[in-house]
Residue, then its C-alpha position, 0 to 999 in steps of 0.5 A: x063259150x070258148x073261141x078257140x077249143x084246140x087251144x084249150x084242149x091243148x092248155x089241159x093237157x086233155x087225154x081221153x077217157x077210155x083208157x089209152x090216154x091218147x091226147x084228145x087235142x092230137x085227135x081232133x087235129x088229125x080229123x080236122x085236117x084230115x082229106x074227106x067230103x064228109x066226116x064223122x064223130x062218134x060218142x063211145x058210150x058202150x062201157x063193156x069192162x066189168x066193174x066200171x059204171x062211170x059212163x052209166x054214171x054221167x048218163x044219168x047226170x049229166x047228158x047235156x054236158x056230154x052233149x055240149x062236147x059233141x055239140x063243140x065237136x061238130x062246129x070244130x069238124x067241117x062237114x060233120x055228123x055224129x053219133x052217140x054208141x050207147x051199150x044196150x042197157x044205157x039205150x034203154x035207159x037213156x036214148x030217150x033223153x037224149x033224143x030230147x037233147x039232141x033235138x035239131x042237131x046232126x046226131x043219131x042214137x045207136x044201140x051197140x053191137x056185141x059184147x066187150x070188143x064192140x066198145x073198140x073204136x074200129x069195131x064201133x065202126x064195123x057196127x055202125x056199117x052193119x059189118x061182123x063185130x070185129x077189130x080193124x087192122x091199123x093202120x089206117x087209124x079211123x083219124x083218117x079211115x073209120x066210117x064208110x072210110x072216112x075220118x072219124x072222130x072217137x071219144x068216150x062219153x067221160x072225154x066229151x063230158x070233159x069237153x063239153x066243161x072246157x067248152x062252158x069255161x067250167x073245168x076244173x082237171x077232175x076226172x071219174x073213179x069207179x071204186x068197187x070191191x070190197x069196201x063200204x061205199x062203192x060208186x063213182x066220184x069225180x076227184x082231181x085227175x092229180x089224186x093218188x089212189x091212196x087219196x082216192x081211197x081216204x077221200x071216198x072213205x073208202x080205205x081198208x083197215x084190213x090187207x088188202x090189195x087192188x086192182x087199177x085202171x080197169x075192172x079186169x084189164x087193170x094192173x094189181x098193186x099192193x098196198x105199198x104201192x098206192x103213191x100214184x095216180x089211176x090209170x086207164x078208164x079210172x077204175x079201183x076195185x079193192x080185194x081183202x087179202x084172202x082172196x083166192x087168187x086163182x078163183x080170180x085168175x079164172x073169173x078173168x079168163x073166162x070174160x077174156x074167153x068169153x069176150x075176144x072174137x076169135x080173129x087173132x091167133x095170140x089173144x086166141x090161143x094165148x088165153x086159152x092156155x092161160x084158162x088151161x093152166x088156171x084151171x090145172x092149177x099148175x102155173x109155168x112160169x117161164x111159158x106165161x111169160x113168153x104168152x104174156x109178151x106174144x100177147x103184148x106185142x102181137x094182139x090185134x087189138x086191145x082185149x089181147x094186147x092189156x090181157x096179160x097185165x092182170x095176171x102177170x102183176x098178181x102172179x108176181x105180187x101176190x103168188x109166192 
């Protein structure tokens, strides 16, 4: 075991795994100082973007290493409990498990609540608090005011995975891809965190010898990269979905609309309305550009949380790459 874990958080460079890239030894820094009687730590496996499976993944094998992080988490964080946010499915499938592991320690395991938005950290809180499924203003951050307004810890189950290798003197600076899309073997692989995509692709045998181009960081969030343009390392929740050229864009355009739509709580006018107009215009099939891009930068500038605030990159980046 290692004596001094912020030290090595910070020798790592470890940022968390859930897609904002924030620097995990900051976070716990923050909680550590941060003033409370009482403190909490919270596990995020709630994975609700479609097209990604890696916490499914490290669930299934590896459960005491996440639990290992959690367990290093509650000896840094005076006065602290904590609790493993699994989606519905991964509650069924592994909460008995990891009661097992769990066994002894200040841990409860809990069913999440809501779709796509109950897998953000403010409203992972409302959830645990018995409150509507819908984003928090920040600040305050949950470092200072999450649970029952206390500071709160929250990490993803790929962070506390990570941690729990530095914790054993066992990490190597790897990271999991979910590879999906049109390709032969789809799944998820834990490769160097250095590695490009082109990389990824070729060493999971899983490169196109047709046109193509993909989607990256996430499984709809991501940004849309041409085949040219694969000379650089995966971003967000570490996701690669690969599309044959003749992918009809629209139809795609519209599949992300719709989980947008489907998934966004209403609560904020610009991820509302925004992506309301962009389903009106996908389903017309008349695209004005000039009026997507004022929604696009109102709904990067102005969205209340991450759904609104990522919704445009897919399609700002296919419309300008793959639309003529």
């Amino acid at each position: 075991m290692v004596k001094n874990i912020l030290s090595e958080l910070k020798k790592y460079n470890l940022l968390g795994r859930s897609g904002s890239g924030f620097p995990t030894a900051l976070k716990w820094e923050l909680v550590k100082k941060a003033k409370g009687e009482k403190k909490y730590i919270i596990c995020n496996c709630s994975e609700g973007e479609p097209k990604s499976f890696k916490d499914k993944f490290i669930l299934e094998n590896y459960p005491e290493i996440i639990i290992e992080g959690i367990k290093t988490a509650l000896n840094f964080i005076d006065n602290s409990s904590a609790f493993i946010y699994l989606k519905k499915d991964y509650y069924t499938k592994f909460s008995k498990k990891l009661k097992k592991l769990i066994k002894g320690l200040p841990v409860e395991i809990v069913k999440k609540r809501g779709g796509y938005l109950g897998g953000e950290e403010t409203v992972i809180c409302q959830a645990l608090e018995g409150k509507r499924i819908e984003p928090r203003i920040k600040p305050p951050y949950p470092v200072e005011s999450g649970l029952w307004n206390s500071p709160t810890l929250v990490n993803n189950a790929e962070t506390f995975y990570c941690i729990g290798k530095i914790a054993k003197k066992e990490y190597q600076r790897t990271r999991f891809y979910t590879i999906s899309g049109d390709i032969k073997n789809r799944g998820v692989y834990e490769l160097p965190e250095k590695y490009t995509i082109k990389e990824i692709l070729k060493e999971t045998k899983n490169y196109p010898d047709f046109n193509f181009f993909i989607q990256s960081g996430g499984g709809v969030m991501g940004e849309i990269l041409l085949s040219k343009e694969l000379d650089k390392q995966v971003q967000g929740i570490g996701s690669i979905v690969v599309f044959n050229s003749k992918t009809d864009p629209f139809n795609l355009m519209k599949e992300w609309s719709q989980f947008f739509l489907a998934e966004n709580c209403d609560k904020c006018t610009p991820c509302r309305e925004g992506i309301y107009r962009i389903n009106e215009m996908l389903n017309s099939k008349k695209i004005d550009r000039e009026v997507l891009n004022d929604i696009f930068l109102v709904l990067k500038e102005t969205s209340l949380c991450p759904l609104g605030s990522n919704a445009y990159k897919p399609f700002e980046t296919l419309i300008k790459k793959i639309i003529k």
